[in-house]
C-alpha positions, 0 to 999 in steps of 0.5 A: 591480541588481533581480533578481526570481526565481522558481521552480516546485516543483523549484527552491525550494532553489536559489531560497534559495540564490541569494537569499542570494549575490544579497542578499550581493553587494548586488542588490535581490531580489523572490522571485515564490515558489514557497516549497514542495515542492508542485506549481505551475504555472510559467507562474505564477511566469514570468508574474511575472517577465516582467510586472516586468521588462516594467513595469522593476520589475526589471532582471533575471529568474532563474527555476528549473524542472525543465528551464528550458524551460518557464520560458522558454516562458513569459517569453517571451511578455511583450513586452520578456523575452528569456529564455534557458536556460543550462546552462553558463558559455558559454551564460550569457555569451554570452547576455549578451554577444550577445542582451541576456537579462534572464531567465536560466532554469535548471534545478534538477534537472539541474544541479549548484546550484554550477553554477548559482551559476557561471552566475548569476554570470557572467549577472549580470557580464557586459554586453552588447556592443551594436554588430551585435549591438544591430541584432539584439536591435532586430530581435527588438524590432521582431517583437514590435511587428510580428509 
């Protein structure tokens, strides 16, 4: 699978840690960066990641903020990006299983980083259920399109 990844300032830690086991489980990484402590702008980073997963340059997105929720705010406004924050193994599942997100946004200073690495895991394995569900992603589609 392609995975990009991308975080602000308070996710550069956990962005190389997640790398290493995504690279290690045989996932295509691209890194949208940040690589420092230095403040950035995280529409920046999710902008970079909506845009590839938009375009089908990658198949997923995880990006990394102080929260998750600015991260996706921003992801969200490009067409095609359902980005969900996932602070547990439930959310992280159903997510997948119900809403067809190709973004997953964590936080990196309020969750554990095993944690994160759970809920990583469990994003990436698990599929979408399609069937009723299917109807109400396209209706999600259908919004983006129409308005």
């Amino acid at each position: 699978m392609k995975v990009a990844i991308g975080c602000d300032h308070h996710g550069v830690d956990l962005k190389v840690r997640l790398i290493k086991r995504l690279t290690e489980q045989g996932h295509e990484v691209f890194d949208a960066g940040t690589n420092s402590d230095a403040a950035v702008d995280y529409p920046d980073i999710a902008s970079t990641v909506g845009r590839r997963i938009r375009d089908g340059q990658s198949d997923r997105g995880i990006l990394i903020c102080g929260s998750a929720v600015g991260m996706s705010i921003a992801a969200n406004k490009h067409a095609g990006v359902r980005a969900a924050v996932c602070t547990d193994l439930e959310t992280a599942e159903l997510s997948r299983r119900h809403n067809d997100a190709n973004v997953v946004c964590l936080s990196g200073k309020r969750i554990a980083p095993s944690l994160n690495e759970q809920i990583v895991s469990t994003w990436i394995e698990t599929p979408f259920d399609g069937g009723r569900h299917k109807r109400r992603v396209d209706k999600i589609s259908a919004i983006e399109r129409d308005g």
